[in-house]
C-alpha positions as CSV (number, residue, x, y, z in Angstrom):
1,X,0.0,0.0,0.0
2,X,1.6,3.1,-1.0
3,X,1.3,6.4,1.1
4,X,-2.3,7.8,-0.5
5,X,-4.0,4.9,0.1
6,X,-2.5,4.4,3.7
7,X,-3.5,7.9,4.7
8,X,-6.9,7.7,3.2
9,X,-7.3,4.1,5.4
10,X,-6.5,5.8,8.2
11,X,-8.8,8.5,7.5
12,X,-11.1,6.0,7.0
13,X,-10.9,4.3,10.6
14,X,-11.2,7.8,12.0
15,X,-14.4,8.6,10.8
16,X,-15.7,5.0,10.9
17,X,-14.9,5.5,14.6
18,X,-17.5,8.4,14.7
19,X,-20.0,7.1,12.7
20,X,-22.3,4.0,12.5
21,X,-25.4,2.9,10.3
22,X,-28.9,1.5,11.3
23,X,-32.0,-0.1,10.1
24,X,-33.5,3.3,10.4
25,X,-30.4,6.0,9.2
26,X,-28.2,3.3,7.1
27,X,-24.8,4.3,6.5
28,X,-24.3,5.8,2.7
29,X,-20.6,5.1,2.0
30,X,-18.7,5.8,-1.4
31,X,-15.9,4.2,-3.4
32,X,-14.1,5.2,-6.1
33,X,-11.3,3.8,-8.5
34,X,-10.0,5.1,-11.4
35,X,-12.5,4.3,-13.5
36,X,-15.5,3.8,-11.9
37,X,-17.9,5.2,-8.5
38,X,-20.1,2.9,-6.5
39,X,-22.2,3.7,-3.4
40,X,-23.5,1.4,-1.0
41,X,-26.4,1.6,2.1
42,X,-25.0,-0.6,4.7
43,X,-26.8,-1.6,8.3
44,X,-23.9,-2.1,10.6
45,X,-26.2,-3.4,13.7
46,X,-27.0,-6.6,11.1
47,X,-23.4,-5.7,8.9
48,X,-25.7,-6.1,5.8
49,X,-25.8,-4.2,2.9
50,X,-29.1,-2.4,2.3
51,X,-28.6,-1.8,-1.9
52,X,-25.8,-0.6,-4.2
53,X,-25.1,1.3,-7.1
54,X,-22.6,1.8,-9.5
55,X,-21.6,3.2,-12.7
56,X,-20.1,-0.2,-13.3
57,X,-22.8,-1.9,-14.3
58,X,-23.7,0.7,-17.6
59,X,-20.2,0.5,-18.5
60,X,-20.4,0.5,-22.4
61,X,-23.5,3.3,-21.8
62,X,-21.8,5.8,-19.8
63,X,-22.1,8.6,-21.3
64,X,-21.0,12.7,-19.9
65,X,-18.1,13.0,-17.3
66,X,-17.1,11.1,-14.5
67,X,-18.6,13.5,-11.9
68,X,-21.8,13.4,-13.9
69,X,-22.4,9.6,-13.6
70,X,-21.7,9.9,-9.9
71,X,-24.7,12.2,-9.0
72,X,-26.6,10.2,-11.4
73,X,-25.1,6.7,-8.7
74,X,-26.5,9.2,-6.1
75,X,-30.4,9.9,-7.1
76,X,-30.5,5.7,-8.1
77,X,-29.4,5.0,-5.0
78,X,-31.9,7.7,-2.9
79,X,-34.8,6.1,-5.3
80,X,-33.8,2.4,-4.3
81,X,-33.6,3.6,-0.9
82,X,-37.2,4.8,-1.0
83,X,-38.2,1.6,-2.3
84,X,-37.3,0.7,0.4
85,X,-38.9,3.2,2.7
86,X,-34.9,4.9,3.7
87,X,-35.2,8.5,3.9
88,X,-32.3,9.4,6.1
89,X,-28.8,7.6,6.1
90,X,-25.2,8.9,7.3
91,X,-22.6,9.8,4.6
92,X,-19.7,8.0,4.9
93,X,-17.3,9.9,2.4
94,X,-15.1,6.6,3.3
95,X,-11.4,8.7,3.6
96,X,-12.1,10.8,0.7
97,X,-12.1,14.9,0.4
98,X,-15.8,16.1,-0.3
99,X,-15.3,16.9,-3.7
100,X,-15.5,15.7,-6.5
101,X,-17.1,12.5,-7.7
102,X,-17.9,12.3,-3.7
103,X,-19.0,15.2,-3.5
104,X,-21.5,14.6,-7.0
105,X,-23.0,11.3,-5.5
106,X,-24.3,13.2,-2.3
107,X,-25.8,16.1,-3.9
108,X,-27.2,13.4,-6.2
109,X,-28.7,11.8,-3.3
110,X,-30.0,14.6,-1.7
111,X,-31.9,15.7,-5.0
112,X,-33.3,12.5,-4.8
113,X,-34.7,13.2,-1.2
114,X,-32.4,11.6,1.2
115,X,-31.5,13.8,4.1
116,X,-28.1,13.4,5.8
């Protein structure tokens, strides 16, 4: 592991330390590689995940920027979670700066209606 990704796992535990996801506010955490974004709901109580998105799965449709797929991951993801009756969750930004492609999946998700 080279130094970016150490600091950013140590970021990680820091905030994981602070935060927790439940049945009720599920825990909204983001990845992202070099190519793609994905964004999970997880219930830590259980340690299940809730649903998941990613721009993976439309990768010979993707079709604008990288930042504009990632607010499109973050309104899919606040309409599954109203499926399933979610309306509030806790953003996990998962080490990353909140900007961005991060930054893009939770004002996606917010125009979707989640609050966080």
């Amino acid at each position: 592991m080279n130094h970016k990704e150490s600091t950013r796992a140590r970021r990680h535990l820091r905030i994981r330390a602070k935060i927790s996801g439940t049945s009720q506010t599920p825990r909204l955490v983001v990845f992202r590689s070099n190519l793609h974004t994905y964004a999970q709901m997880i219930n830590d109580e259980d340690g299940k995940v809730l649903l998941a998105s990613s721009d993976a799965k439309v990768k010979g449709k993707m079709v604008g920027t990288k930042v504009e797929s990632a607010k499109k991951i973050g309104t899919e993801v606040a309409k599954l979670a109203k499926e399933k009756g979610i309306t509030k969750c806790v953003f996990d930004r998962n080490g990353y700066k909140y900007h961005g492609r991060v930054k893009a999946v939770a004002e996606g998700a917010r125009e979707g209606g989640l609050q966080f």
